[in-house]
N, C-alpha and C positions, 0 to 999 in steps of 0.2 A: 084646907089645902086646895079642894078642887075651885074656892073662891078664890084664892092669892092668883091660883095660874087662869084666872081667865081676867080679872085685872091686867097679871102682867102681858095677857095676848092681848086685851087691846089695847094696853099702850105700846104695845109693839106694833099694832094694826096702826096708830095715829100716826107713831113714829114714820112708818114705810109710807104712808098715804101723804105726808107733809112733804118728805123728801121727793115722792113721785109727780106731786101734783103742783106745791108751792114753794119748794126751795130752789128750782130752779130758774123762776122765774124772778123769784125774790134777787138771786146772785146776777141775773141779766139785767134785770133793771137800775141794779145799784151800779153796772161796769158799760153796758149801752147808752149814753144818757144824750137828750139834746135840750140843749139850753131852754130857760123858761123863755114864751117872748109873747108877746101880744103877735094876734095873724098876723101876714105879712101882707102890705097891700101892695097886690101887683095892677098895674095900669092894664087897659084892655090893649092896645099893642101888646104889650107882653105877652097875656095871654094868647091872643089868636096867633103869636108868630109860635110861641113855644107849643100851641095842638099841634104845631104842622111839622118839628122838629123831631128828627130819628135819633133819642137819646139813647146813650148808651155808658155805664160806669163799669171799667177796669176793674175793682176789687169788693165784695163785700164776704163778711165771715158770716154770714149768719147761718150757713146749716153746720156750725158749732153748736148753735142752741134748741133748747127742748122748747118748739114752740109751733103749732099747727098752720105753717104760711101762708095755708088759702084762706084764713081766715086775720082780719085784723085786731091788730096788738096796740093797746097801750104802751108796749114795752119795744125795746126794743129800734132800731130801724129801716127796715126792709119784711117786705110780707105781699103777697100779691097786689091784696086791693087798694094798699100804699102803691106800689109799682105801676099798677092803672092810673090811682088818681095823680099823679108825677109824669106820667105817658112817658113810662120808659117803655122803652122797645128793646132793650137786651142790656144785659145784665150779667156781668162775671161772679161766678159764685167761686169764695176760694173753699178749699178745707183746711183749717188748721190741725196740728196732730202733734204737736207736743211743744209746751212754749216752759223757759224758764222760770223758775221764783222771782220775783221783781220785773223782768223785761226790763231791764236798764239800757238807756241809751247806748251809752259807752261801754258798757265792758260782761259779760255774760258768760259763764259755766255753763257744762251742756249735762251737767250733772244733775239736774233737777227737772221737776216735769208736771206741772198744774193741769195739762189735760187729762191723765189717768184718774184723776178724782171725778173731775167734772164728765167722763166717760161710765163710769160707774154711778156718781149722783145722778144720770141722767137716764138710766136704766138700758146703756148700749149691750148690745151683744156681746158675751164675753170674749169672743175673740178679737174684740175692738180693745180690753183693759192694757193688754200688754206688749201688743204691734202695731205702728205705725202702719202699716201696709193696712191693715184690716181696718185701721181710721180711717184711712184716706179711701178706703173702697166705699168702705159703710159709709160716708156722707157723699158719694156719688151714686150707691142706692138711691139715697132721700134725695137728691136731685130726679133720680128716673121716676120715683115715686113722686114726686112733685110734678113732673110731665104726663104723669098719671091722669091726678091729679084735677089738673086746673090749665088753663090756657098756654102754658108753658111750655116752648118746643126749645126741646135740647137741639145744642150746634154744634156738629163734631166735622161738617165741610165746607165747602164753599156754596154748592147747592143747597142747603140748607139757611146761609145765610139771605140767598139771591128768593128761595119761599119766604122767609120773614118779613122782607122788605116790601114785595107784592102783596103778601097779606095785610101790615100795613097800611101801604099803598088805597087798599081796597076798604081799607076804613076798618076791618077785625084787629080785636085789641090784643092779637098774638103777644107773647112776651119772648124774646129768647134768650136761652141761658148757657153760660157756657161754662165748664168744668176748669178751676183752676189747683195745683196744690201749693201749700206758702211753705217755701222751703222742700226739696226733696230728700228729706233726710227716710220717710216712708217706703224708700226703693230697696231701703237696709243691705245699700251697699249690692244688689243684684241687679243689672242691667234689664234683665228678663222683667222684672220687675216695673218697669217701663211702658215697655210692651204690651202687659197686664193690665194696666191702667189705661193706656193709649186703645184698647181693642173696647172697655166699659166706656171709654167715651171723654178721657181727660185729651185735652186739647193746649192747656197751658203750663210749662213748667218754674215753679218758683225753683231757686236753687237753692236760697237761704231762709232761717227766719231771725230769728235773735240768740242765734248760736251758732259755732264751726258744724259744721258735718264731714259726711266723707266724700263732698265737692269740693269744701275749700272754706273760703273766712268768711263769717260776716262783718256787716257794716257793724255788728255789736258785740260781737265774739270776743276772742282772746288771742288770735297769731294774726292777725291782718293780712293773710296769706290769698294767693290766690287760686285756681283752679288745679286739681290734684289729678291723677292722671285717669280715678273714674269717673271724676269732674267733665275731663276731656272725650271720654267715651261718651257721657251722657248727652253732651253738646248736640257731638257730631250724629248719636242715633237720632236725638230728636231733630235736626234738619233734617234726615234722609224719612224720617216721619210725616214733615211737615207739621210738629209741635211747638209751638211759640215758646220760647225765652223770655223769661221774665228775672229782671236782675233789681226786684225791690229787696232791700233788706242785706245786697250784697256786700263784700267789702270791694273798696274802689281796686285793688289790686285783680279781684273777679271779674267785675266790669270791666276791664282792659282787658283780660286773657279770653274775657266773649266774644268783644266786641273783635278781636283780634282774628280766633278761630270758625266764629258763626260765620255760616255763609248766608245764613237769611237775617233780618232786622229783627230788632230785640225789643222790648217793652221794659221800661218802671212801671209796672203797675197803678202806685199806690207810692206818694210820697210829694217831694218843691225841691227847691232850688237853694242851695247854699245861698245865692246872690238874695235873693227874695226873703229868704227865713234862714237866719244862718243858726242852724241846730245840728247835732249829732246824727238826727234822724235824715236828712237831707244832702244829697252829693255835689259834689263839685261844679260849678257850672260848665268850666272847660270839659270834663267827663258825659255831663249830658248834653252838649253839643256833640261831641263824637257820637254818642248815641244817637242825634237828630240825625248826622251828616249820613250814616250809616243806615236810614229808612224807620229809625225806630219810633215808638212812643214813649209819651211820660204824662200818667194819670196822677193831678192835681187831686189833692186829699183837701178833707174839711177841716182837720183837725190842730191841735196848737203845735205839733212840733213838724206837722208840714209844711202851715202858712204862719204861722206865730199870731195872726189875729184871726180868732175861731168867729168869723160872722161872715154872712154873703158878702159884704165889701172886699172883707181882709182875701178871699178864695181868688174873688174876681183880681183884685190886686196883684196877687200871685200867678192866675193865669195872663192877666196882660204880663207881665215880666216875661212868663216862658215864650207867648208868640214873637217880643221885640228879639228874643233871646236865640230861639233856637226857628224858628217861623212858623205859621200856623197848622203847616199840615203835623206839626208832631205832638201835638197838646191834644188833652183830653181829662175827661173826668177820672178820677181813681179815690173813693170816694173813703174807702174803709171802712166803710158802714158795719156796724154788728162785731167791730175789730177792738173791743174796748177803749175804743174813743168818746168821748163827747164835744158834738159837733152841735152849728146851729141850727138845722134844720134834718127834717127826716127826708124818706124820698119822695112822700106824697105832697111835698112844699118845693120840690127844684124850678118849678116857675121863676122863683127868687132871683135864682141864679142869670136865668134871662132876664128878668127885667131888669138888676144889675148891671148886667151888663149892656145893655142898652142906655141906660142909663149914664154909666160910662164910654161912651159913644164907641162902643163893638160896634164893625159892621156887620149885616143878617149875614154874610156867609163867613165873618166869623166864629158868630155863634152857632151856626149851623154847624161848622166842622168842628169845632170844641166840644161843644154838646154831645155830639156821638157819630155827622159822617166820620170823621177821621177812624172811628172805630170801626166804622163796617168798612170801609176801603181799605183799612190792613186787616182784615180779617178774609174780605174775598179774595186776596193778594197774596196770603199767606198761608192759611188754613186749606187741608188736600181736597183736589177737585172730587171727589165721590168719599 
């Protein structure tokens, strides 16, 4: 007997040591992916113009996953010393915190929930398994702990972004990061809630992800409806907060009722252009002209259902669309990185992207502002002064 029960502890020992150590990483790398490709050869123009470029990406999910980011990954796309070798200069970290079965385009129950597994696969705190709130806190921990950490300076004002750029400036390979949540379904319906998150340092609010909440519809939901009347509190606390709107993932009926009642300018995150890539995933072009007219952003994703051709061509293709379309101060990267996408390059390759577009005869101050000014001048415009 006393031989059966120590067999069966260590295959319970293997069991918990594979799930703590390799199943994680196994389920990242099969949902992270970027395409197979010979290096990319970028020309030295390129180069030397993109060292000198203050890049900046609107979305990535990656403190979703179980994986040490001061160190680098095979897996995955985003991790610091990728982030160095890419010379980002700041970088939106979103949290996700509960996403349906499938994540279908079009049409989505909010009855189901694949992050409580991969919360518990992942060995989170148990007060992370069955509240959204405790998600979205617990991966703004691992942001502070990642400012900890490694060269990472969290951005939660305007001073903070105007530090980043001098130290830049100054040649230190600062990185800044800023707190996003995809979807605010995490607020569980409490205002206060908000607040909470706003005081640990969140600065971006998604409204939707691939389901209705208690804001209103999404862009994949099921009522196409649009902002409900805690929808409309949530608005107006975060203007008087000076917490950015972000309407990735909305339904267009939500976009209108923002765009309507925000008194400050709004961001797409993460996403293209109906005109450019006409997919489910993508809004109306007229819809994201109001957005442009009204001071906002729209981060250009890598992926197939934001640009429909997943290669640095097909991206850059998409971004010229959006500068003829909406003009260049409202374009910008929105990458989706670590979002189970597979895109064609990771971040330690965005070079690509400049010399593409150079290639495509961008001019340097449109790459400059695409790349990432346009990011930090709504950010020092919008985000509260202290």
């Amino acid at each position: 007997m006393k031989r059966i029960l120590a067999v069966l502890g260590l295959l319970v020992f293997i069991a918990l040591a594979y799930v703590y150590w390799a199943l994680p990483g196994k389920v990242e790398a099969s949902m992270n992916v970027v395409l197979p490709h010979a290096p990319y050869a970028i020309s030295e123009e390129a180069r030397r113009l993109h060292g000198t470029l203050f890049v900046a990406d609107l979305h990535a999910d990656t403190l979703l996953w179980k994986r040490d980011l001061t160190n680098q990954s095979s897996i995955g796309h985003i991790d610091m010393p990728r982030l160095r070798m890419g010379n980002v200069a700041l970088q939106v970290f979103s949290a996700t915190t509960k996403s349906p079965k499938g994540q279908n385009l079009s049409r989505n129950e909010s009855d189901s929930d694949q992050i409580t597994l991969l919360a518990i696969a992942s060995f989170w705190p148990p007060r992370t398994w069955f509240s959204l709130y405790e998600r979205a806190s617990y991966q703004l921990e691992k942001l502070h702990a990642l400012a900890d950490e490694s060269e990472l300076v969290l951005i939660k004002n305007k001073q903070d972004v105007e530090r980043l750029a001098d130290m830049r400036k100054r040649g230190e390979k600062a990185i800044g990061g800023v707190y996003l949540i995809e979807g605010a379904h995490p607020l569980e319906g409490d205002i206060q809630n908000l607040d909470r998150l706003f005081d640990q340092g969140l600065r971006i609010a998604g409204l939707t992800h691939f389901f209705d909440n208690e804001l209103g519809g999404s862009l994949h939901g099921t009522s196409g409806s649009g902002l409900t009347e805690f929808g409309k509190q949530v608005i107006r606390r975060a203007n008087a907060m000076g917490m950015i709107i972000d309407v990735a993932h909305a339904s267009p009926a939500m976009v209108e009722d923002v765009l309507t009642l925000s008194t400050r300018p709004i961001v797409l995150s993460h996403g293209g252009l109906r005109g450019a890539c006409d997919t489910k995933r993508n809004q109306s072009d007229e819809l994201m002209q109001r957005l442009a007219a009204n001071g906002g952003l729209i981060g250009i994703g890598y992926w197939g259902a934001a640009v429909c051709d997943v290669s640095p061509a097909g991206i850059v293709k998409t971004i010229r669309y959006a500068i003829d379309l909406l003009g260049v101060d409202h374009v910008a990267l929105g990458s989706d990185y670590d979002g189970t996408v597979t895109v064609p390059m990771d971040t330690s390759e965005l070079a690509i992207l400049t010399d593409t577009m150079l290639i495509a005869g961008f001019s340097e101050e449109e790459i400059r502002k695409v790349m990432g000014d346009n990011v930090k001048r709504f950010l020092l415009e919008q985000l509260p002064q202290m």
